[in-house]
N, C-alpha and C positions, 0 to 999 in steps of 0.2 A: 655241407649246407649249400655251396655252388652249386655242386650236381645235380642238389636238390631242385632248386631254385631253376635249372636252367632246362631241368626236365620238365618240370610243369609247364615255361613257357612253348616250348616245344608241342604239348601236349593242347596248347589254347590254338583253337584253331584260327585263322590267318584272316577268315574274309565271315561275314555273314548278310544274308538275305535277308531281308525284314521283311518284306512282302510275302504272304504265305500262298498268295492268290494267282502267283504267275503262271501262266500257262504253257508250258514248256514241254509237261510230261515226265519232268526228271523229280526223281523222288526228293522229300523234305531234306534229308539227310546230307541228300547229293547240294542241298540249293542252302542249308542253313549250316554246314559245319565244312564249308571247304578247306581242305589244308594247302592247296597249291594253286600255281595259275591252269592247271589242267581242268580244272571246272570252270574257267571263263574260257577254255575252247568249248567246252562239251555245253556251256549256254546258248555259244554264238552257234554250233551245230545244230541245238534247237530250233535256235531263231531261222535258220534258213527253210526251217522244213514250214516255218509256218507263213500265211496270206500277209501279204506288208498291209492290211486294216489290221493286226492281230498285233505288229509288230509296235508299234507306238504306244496301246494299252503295256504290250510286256514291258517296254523299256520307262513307259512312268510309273510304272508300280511295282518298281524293285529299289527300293532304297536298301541300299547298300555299307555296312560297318565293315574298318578292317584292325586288326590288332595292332594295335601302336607300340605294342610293352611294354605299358602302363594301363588302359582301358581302350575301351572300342570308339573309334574315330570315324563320324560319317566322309566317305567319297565317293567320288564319281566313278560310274562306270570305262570313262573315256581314259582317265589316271590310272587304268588298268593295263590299258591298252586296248578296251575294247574298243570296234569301230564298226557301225551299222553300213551295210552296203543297199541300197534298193535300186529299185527297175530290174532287178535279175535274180529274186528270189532269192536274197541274200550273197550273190557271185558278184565279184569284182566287174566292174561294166566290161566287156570285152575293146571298145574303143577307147580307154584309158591312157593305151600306152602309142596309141594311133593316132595320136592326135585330136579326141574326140572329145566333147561338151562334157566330160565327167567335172562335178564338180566337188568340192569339198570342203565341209564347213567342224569348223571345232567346238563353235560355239552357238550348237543348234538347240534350241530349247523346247521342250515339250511340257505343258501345261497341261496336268490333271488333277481330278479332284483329292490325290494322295498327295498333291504338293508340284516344285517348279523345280526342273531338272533339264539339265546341259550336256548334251552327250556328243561325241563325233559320230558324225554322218557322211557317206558320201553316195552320190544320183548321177544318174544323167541329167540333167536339167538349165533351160536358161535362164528362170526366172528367178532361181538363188533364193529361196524360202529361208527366212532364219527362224521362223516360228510355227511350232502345232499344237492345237488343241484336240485332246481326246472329246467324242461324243459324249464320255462320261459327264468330262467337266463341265458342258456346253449345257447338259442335260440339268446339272443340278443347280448349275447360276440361272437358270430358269425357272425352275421350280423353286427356289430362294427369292427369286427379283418378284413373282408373284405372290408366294403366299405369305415368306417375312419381310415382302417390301424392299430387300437388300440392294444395294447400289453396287455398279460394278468397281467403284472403288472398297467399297469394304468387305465384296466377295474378295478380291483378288490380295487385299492385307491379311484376310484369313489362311488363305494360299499360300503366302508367304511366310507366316509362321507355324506356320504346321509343318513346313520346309525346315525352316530356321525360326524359332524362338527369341533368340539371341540378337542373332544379326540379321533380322530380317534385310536390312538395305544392302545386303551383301549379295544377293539376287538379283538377276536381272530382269528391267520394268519392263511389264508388256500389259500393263493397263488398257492403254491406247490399242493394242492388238485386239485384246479382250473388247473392250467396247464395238470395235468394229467386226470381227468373226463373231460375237453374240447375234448382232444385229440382222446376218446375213445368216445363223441358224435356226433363227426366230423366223424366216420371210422362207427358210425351205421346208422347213416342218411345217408353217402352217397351208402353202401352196399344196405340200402331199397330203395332207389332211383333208385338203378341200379338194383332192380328186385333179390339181395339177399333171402328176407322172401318170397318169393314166388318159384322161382327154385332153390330148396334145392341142386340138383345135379350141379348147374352149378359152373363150373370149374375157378380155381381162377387162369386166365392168365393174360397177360401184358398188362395194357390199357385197366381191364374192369372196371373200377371203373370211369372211364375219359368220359368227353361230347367232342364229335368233334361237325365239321363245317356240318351245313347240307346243304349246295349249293354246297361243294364239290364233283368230281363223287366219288363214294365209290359202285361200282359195289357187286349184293345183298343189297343194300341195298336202295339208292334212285337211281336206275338206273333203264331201262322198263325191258322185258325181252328180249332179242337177241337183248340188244344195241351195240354189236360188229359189226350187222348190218345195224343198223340206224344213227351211228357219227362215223365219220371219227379220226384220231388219233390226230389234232391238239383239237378236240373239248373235249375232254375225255383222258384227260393229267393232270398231277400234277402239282402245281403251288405253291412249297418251297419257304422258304426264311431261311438264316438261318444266324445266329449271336450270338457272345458271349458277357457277362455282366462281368465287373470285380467289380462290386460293392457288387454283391450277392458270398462274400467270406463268410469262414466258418473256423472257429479256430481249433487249434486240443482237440481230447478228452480228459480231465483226466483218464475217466472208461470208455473206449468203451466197454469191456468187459457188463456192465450193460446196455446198449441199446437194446431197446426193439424196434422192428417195428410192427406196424399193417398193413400197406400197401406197403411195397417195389414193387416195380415195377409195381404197380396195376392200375398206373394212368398214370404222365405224367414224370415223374423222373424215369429212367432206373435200372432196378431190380441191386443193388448194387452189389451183388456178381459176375454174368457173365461179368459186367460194368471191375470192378478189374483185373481180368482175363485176357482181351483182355489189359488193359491200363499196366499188367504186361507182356505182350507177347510182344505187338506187338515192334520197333524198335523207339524211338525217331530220328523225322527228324532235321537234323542241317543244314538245308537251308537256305538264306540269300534271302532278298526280289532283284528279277533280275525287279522287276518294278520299283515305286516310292520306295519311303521308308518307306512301311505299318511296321507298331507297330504289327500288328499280327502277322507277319512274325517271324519280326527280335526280338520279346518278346515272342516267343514261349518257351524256354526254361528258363526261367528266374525264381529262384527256393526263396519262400519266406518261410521263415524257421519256424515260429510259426503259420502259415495256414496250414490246413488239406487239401481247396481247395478254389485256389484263383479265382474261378468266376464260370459261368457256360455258358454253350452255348444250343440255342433251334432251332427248327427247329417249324415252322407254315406257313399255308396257306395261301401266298402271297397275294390273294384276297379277303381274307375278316378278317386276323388276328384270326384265333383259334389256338393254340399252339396243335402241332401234339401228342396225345399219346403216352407214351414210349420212350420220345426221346429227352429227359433231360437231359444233361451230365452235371457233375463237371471235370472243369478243375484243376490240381493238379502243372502244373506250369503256360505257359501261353498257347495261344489260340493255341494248337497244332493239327498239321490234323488227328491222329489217335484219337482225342477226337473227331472231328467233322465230321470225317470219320461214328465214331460209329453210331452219331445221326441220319447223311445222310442216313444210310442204313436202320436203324429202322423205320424211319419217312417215307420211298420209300415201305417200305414191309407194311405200315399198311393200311388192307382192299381195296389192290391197284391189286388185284388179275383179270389179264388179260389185264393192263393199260398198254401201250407199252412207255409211251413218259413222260416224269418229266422235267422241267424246276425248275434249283437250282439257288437260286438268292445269291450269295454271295459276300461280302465287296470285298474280295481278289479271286476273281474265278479264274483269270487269275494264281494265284500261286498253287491255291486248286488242279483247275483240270488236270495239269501238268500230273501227276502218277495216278491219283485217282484209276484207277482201276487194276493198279497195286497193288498197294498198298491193296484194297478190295482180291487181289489174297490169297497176303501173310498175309493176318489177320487167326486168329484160330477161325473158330463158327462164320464167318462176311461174308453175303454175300450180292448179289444182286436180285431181280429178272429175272427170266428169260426174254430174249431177252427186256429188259426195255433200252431207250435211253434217256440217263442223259443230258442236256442241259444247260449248264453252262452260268450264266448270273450275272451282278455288279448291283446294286442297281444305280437309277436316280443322287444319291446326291454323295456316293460315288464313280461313273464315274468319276469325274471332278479331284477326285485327283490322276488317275492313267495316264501314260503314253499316248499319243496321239491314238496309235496305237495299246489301249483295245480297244479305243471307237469304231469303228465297227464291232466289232467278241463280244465283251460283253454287248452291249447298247441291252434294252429291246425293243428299236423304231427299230432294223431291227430283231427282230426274229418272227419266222412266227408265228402264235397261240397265242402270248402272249400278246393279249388285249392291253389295258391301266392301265398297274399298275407300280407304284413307286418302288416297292422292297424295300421300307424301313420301312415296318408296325412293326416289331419287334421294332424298335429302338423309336415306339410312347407306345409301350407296356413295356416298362424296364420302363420307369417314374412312373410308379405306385409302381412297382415291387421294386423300388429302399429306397420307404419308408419302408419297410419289412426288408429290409435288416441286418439296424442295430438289431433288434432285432432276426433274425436267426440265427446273425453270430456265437452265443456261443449255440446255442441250440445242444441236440445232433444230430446227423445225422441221427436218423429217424426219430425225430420231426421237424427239416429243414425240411426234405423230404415230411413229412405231409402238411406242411404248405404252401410249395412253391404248393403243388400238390394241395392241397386247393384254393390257388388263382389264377390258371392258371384255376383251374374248372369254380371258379366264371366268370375269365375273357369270356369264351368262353361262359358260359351261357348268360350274359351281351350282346353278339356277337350276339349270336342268337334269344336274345329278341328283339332286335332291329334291326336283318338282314331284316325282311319285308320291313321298312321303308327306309331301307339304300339301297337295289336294285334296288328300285323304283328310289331313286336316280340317281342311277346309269344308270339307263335304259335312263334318260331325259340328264343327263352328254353325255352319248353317244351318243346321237341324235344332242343337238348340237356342239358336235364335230365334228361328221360327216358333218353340215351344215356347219363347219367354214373351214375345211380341204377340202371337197368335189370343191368347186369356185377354190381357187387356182392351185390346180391340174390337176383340168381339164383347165385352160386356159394356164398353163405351156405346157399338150399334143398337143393342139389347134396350138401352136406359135409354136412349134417344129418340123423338120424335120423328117418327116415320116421314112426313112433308117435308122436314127441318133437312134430314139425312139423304132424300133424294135431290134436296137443293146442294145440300154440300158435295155429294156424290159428283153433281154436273158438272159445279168448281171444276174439282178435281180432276177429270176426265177431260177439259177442255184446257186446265191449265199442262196434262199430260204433252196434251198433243200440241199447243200454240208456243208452252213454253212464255219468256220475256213476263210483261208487263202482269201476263195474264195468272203468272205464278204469286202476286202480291197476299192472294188471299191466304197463303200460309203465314203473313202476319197478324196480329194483335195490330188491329184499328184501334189503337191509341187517340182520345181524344185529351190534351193537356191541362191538367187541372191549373183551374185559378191561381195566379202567382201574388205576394202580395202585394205588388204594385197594382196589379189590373185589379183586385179587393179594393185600394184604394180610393183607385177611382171609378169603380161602381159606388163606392159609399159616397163620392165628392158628387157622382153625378146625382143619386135622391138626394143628395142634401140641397142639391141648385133648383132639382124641380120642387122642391117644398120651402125652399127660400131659406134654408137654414144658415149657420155660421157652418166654417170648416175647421176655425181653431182647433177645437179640440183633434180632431180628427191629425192633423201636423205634431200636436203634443203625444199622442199614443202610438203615432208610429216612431217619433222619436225617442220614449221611452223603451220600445221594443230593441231600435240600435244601440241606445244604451246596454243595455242588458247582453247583446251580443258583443262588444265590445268590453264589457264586467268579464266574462267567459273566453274570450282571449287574455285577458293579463292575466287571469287566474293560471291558465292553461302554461302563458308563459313561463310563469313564476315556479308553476310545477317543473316544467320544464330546463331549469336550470342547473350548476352542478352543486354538488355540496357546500364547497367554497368561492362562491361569486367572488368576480371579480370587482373594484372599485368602479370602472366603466358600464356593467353590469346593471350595478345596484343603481347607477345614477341613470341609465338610462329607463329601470322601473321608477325610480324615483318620478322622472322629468312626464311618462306616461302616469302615474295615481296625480298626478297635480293637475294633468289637460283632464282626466280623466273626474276629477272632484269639482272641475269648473261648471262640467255639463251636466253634472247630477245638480247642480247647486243651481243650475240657471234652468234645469227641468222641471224640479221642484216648486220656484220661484212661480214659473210659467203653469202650476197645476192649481192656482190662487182662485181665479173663478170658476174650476170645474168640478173643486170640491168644497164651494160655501162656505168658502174662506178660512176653513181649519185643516191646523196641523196633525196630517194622520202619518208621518214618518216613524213614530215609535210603535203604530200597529200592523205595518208592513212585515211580512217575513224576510227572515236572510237569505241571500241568495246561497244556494247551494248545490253542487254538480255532483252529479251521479257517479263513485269512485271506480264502476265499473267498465265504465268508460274514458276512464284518466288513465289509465295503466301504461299505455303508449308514449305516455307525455313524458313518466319519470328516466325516459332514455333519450337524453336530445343525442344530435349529430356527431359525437365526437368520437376519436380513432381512440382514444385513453380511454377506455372500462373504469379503470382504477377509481377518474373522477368523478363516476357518475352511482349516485345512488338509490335510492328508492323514493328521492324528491322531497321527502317532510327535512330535509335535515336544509334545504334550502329555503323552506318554506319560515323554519326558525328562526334561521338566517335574515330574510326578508321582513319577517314580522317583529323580529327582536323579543318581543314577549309573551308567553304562553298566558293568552288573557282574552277570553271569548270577547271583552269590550272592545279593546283594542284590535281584536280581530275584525267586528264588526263595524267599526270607526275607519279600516280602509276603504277607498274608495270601489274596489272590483265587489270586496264582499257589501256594500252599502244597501242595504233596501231604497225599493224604487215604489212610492206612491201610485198607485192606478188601481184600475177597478178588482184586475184580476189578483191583486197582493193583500186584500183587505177579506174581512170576516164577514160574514154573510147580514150579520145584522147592522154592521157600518153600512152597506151599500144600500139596505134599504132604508135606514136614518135621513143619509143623503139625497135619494132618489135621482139615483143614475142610472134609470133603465136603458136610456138613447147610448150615454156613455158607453154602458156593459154591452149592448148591444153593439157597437162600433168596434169595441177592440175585441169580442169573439171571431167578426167578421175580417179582421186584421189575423187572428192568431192562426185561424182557418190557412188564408193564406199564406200564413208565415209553414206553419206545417206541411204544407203542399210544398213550398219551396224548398225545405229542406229533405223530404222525399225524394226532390229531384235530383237535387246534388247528391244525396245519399245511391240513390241508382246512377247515376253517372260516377262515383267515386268508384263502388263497390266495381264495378266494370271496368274502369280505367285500373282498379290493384290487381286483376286476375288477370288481365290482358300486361300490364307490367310484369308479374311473377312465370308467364307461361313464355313472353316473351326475352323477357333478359335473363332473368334465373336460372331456368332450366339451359338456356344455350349459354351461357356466358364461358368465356374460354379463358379467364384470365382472374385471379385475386383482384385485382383494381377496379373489372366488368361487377366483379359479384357486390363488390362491396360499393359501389354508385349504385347497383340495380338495388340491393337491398334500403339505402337510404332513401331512395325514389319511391319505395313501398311505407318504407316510414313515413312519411309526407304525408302521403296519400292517405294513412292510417289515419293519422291524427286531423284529416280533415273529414274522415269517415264519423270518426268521434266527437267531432265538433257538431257536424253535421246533429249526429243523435242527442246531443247534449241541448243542442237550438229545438229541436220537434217534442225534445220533452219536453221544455221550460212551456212551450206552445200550447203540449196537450194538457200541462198541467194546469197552466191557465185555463182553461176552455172547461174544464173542471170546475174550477174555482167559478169562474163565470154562469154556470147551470148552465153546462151544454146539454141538448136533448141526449139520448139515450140512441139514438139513428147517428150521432155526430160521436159519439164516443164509440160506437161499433165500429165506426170507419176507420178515424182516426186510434189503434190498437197499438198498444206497448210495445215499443221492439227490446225482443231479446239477444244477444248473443249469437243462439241458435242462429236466429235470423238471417245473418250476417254470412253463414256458412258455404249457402248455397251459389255465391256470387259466381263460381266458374261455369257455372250452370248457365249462367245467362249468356254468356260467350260463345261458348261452346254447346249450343243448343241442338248441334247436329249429332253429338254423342250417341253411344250407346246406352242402353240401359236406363232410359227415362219415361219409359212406360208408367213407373205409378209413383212419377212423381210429382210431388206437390208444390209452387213457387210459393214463398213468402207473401204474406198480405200484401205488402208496398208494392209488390209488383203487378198486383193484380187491382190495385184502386182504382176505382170508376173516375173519371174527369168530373162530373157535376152529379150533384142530388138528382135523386128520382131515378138514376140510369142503371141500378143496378140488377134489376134483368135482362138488361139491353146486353149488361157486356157480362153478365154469368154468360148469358147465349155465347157471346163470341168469344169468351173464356173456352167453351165446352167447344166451341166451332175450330179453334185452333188447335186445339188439343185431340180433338178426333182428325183432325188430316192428318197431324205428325203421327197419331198411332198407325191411320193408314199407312201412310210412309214408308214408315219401319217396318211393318208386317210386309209391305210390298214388295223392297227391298230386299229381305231375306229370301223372298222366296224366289226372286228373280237370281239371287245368289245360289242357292241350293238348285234350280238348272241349269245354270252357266255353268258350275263345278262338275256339273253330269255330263255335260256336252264336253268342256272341256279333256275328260280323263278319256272320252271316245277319239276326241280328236290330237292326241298326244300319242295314242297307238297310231293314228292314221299317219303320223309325222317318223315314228320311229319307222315304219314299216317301208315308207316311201327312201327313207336313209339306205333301208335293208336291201329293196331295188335296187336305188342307184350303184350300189357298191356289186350287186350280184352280177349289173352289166357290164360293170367294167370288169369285173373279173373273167367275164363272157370272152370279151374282146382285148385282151392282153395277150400276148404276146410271150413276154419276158415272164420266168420264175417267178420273181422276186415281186414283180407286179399282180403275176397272180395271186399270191400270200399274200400278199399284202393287205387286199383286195377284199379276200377272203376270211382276213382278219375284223376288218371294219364291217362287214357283213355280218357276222359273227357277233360284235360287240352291240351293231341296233338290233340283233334277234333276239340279246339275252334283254336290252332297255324295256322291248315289245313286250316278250312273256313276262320280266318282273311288272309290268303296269295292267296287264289283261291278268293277272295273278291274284295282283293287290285291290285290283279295284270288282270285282267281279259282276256283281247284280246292281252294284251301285251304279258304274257307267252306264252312259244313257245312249246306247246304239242309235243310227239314223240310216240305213244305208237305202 
């Protein structure tokens, strides 16, 4: 059994390769089943024959077992004896034994992506290298650091245990190595990329290390030649978008002093030093938002004391998302205009040379472009170009939350030339950006800079590998848009009065060209219906010119507050949980008692206006509409459990299932007036002045509650698009949500007041013109609310707004504002149809001028290939040439009859 035993281990062979991929040339056999040390000479014989760039990939991609006589044990190559020589093609240095610089290190490490390895080494050398990285590894923490966001600390812990499992800490740390040789792999690849090793002379200006948008115009460069003669200035215009991130903050430095840049201002992040300069000159604005209540505005100044820069703001090309070169700011407090002043001007001057027209899409335009070019006066080294016309415009989404009266001087649906685009492509580009962040934040501020300039590269490469397929898109988007916008429009011109249509026409065509004030007529001239107070006193005033009394007229608007105040404790009392609390029920308590005093003293007060009898037993009950109580049976509370469908508190609160008793509370209490009695009481009495009085009150009352009811419905869809949709957090969702509740239940309150209104007005013999006006709201109704928001949408060709919205201000007017009903309505069809089509030849021109880009790429690379010198330059060269030929043909391939040639 020894023999046994001791033949098999014999039999195991001594040493094995794990790397199957080593490039040596020596058979698997020879590299996976060694039995002696003669196969670590016959490796290191390999090794000499082969280029020392060859030799670093062989020696980290040989992990190495050897039989222990018990199981296979990873070691080092160096615990072999082996020992790499360089500078001599693998030959001991010949000045070693001379006295000569040879050096020798035991514990020299090489970092790749099969893991962290230590080998002996010995050079000629003075500089004593204890660390290398293979191109492999370099290559793949870059493509990691881009597309899964990785850090170079959790690249190089993966390194570690793909080495070692076990004992990762039993390796040694070259974190900090890694950080630094990434950084400086990062600044050589992109320098060759951009045609550095080839034109030795070219000059290291702002933006040459950065890839733009190639469907953008960029005059010289994808543009024909004398296209000043062949497009017109809507077609051959800039199309910005611009916004800041407050998530891409940056701490302060310990040693700024020890920062070191490779690429300041070289890319897409603004050359630091000039950036300083102006953010020290120029004048902080302390202006307060005169719109809604934008956070940009009013947090412009707002100073955080352990950030170096609290976020940053960019500028890119609204149509297809490539972030502009050089045009990268850090904000130092918050979104301030001389920080996005800077960007605007950098991002308008780049390669924009002869462009007359730029279209800037910003959150807050309407506050931006106030001074803007005042402001551009008084900057030091900040300008514009000549004769360029800036065009200020609000992003699709953030429209909805600015004042009524941005939406047609800032909506992108009435400006001439500007396609169909959203204005909000930045804000799908920070998502990415946003995983970066925490690990920028402490870098220092040339490695932020590197980093951020890094993935804004990737992103726009990413843009442009994939612009082929996405224009094409785009080109079939626009085609049926135009099918879907083109019917409706034209059958609107069709039904319309020829006179009427060449005055709207003239609008149109003069608000194209003047822009500002002159764009107003895309709204609804709203005239404000009668509220009940101003009913009041139109009634108080005939009453003065015919000498009448006004009592009565104080009793029936106070019987109307009554009744809105019945409709709150009811609402309340819905509103409570199953089992109220003692505090609860006294505080309903202590309201039905104030609340029974002023029915009792309303009442009292109704003695001379109804001939001195008691009509309290022929009033009806007050009653709320259940379909608009629904919202109530769920107050504010975090426990579900205590909340139920309301009647069970209602029991609670009433103590007895007893319609008298129910009727004997004070919220349900009938209220004595014209409009609660039976048609033949009121003529018994002879209250025509009366019935008259409080129609003209309920009129009122109705109108007012229309209004709140469009201002609520408005204020819950601008809540739900704003907090809902972006909220980042359980805590965000669940305020945002409660803050729609609110709102709900004053939506509901709102409808429960304009029917109590209409229903009087009913009861009262309102004409049959007054009841057409004043129309039931349903449900339905209620649905369209984001509509009115968001009016710049797509796909509102044949839609219809809810009556309330379209209510005339006063009697008699309702041809006036059918007119301006249809006058509204037929520009925004213009619009839209305009629009599309202005999109469907921009997308033409475009896929022309994207081959004009790729081809121009195809040049530059042909020259230098021309004029190299070196092998290795000319492949190279000829590589890149190669790769814009194959961009060129797949886009004159794909796009065919569709592009729209100009030459």
């Amino acid at each position: 059994m020894e023999d046994s035993h001791s033949h098999q281990e014999e039999q195991k062979p001594k040493m094995i390769f794990c790397e199957s991929g080593f490039r040596t040339g020596l058979s698997i056999s020879q590299l996976y089943y060694s039995q002696n040390a003669s196969a670590i000479q016959s490796v290191q014989a390999a090794i000499r024959l082969m280029p020392a760039f060859d030799v670093f990939h062989a020696l980290a991609t040989i992990p190495v077992q050897q039989w222990n006589g018990r199981f296979y044990e990873g070691i080092a190559l160096k615990e072999l004896g082996f020992s790499l020589n360089l500078g001599h093609n693998g030959k001991v240095c010949p000045a070693s034994g001379n006295g000569g610089a040879e050096w020798s290190s035991d514990q020299f490490v090489i970092v790749d992506s099969a893991g962290i390895f230590t080998h002996s080494v010995k050079w000629s050398s003075i500089t004593k290298p204890q660390t290398a990285f293979t191109f492999r590894v370099l290559d793949e923490f870059l493509v990691d650091a881009l597309e899964c966001k990785t850090s170079a600390s959790s690249f190089y812990m993966k390194l570690k245990r793909l080495t070692n499992n076990a004992f990762p800490d039993s390796l040694p740390d070259r974190y900090r190595e890694l950080m630094r040789v990434s950084r400086m792999w990062r600044d050589l690849c992109n320098r060759k990329r951009a045609g550095f090793g080839h034109d030795t002379n070219m000059g290291l200006n702002t933006g040459t290390l950065a890839l733009f948008c190639p469907a953008c115009p960029q005059p010289g460069i994808n543009l024909p030649d004398k296209w000043e003669e062949k497009y017109n200035d809507d077609v051959i215009a800039l199309h910005y978008v611009v916004d800041g991130n407050f998530t891409a903050q940056h701490m302060k430095m310990k040693k700024p002093e020890e920062d070191v840049s490779l690429a300041d201002g070289l890319a897409y992040m603004v050359e630091n030093e000039p950036y300083q300069a102006h953010v020290s000159s120029a004048l902080d604005s302390k202006e307060r938002s005169t719109c809604q209540n934008h956070r940009a505005v009013n947090d412009a100044n707002i100073v955080k004391s352990n950030l170096r820069a609290t976020g940053i703001g960019a500028t890119a090309c609204a149509r297809h998302g490539c972030f502009v070169p050089h045009s990268v700011v850090d904000f130092y407090k918050g979104e301030q205009q001389k920080n996005m002043d800077y960007s605007i001007c950098q991002a308008v001057s780049y390669h924009s040379t002869g462009v007359q027209k730029a279209l800037v899409i910003y959150d807050i335009a309407c506050q931006w472009y106030t001074n803007f070019r005042k402001r551009v006066e008084s900057y030091n080294g900040l300008s514009l170009p000549k004769d360029l016309e800036i065009i200020p415009a609000i992003g699709k989404f953030h429209l909805s939350a600015h004042k009524p009266s941005c939406f047609p001087q800032y909506s992108l649906m009435f400006i001439k030339g500007a396609g169909h685009i959203d204005g909000e492509v930045l804000e799908t580009l920070w998502s990415s950006f946003n995983k970066i962040s925490p690990s920028a934040r402490s870098m220092s501020l040339s490695h932020r800079q590197e980093l951020y300039d890094d993935h804004m590269r990737d992103s726009n490469w990413k843009k442009l590998v994939g612009l082929v397929k996405a224009l094409l898109k785009k080109y079939k988007t626009a085609l049926n848009g135009i099918k879907m916008t083109e019917g409706p429009y034209q059958d609107l011109c069709t039904s319309l009065d020829l006179d009427q249509l060449e005055c709207w026409m003239k609008d149109a065509e003069k608000a194209d060209i003047e822009r500002g004030e002159e764009l107003d007529p895309y709204s609804l001239q709203i005239n404000k219906a009668p509220t009940l107070l101003e009913m009041r006193l139109n009634i108080m005033g005939e009453k003065a010119s015919l000498s009448m009394g006004q009592g009565s007229l104080s009793w029936l608007v106070e019987g109307i507050s009554i009744e809105d105040a019945q409709d709150a404790l009811r609402a309340e009392i819905r509103g409570l949980p199953s089992n109220p609390t003692v505090l609860q029920k006294m505080a309903i308590a202590e309201k039905r008692q104030h609340l029974s005093a002023k029915i009792t003293k309303f009442h009292q007060s109704a003695f001379p206006f109804l001939a001195g009898m008691d009509y309290v037993e022929m009033a009806s009950l007050a009653k709320d509409d259940s379909e608009f109580c629904l919202e109530e049976n769920r107050a504010d509370s975090e426990d579900e459990n205590q909340q139920n469908s309301g009647y069970g508190a209602e029991e609670e609160i009433y103590s007895e299932d007893d319609s008298e008793a129910v009727k004997e509370c004070p919220e349900n209490h009938p209220l004595v007036m014209p409009s609660s009695m039976e048609v033949s009481f009121k003529s018994e009495l002879g209250l025509r002045s009366l019935i008259k009085e409080e129609l003209q009150l309920h009129i009122g009352q109705a109108n007012d509650c229309l209004e709140q009811l469009r201002t609520h419905l408005g204020q819950k869809a601008i809540l739900y698009r704003m907090n809902i949709r972006s909220s980042t957090s359980v805590r965000t969702d669940t305020r945002s949500k409660q803050e729609i509740h609110r709102t709900t239940l004053k939506i509901n309150r709102d409808i429960r007041s304009y029917h109590r209104a209409r229903k009087a007005l009913k009861s009262l013999g309102a004409n049959q013109d007054v009841l057409q006006k004043y129309q039931d709201i349903q449900q339905a109704d209620l649905r369209l609310s984001k509509d009115i928001t968001e009016e710049n949408r797509f796909g509102q060709s044949s839609d219809v707004l809810p009556w309330f919205w379209r209510i005339e201000g006063h009697s008699g007017q309702s041809d006036m504002w059918n007119i301006e009903f249809l006058r509204v309505s037929w520009l925004k069809a213009r619009a839209r149809y305009t629009r599309w089509k202005e999109e469907l030849e921009m997308v033409r021109h475009e896929m022309f001028w994207i081959t004009l880009w790729f081809k121009h790429q195809e040049e530059e690379w042909e020259k230098r290939s021309k004029n190299s010198q070196e092998p290795g330059h000319v492949a190279y060269a000829e590589k890149q040439k190669d790769l814009w030929q194959r961009f060129r043909q797949k886009a004159e391939n794909t796009f065919g009859k569709e592009m729209l040639v100009t030459m």
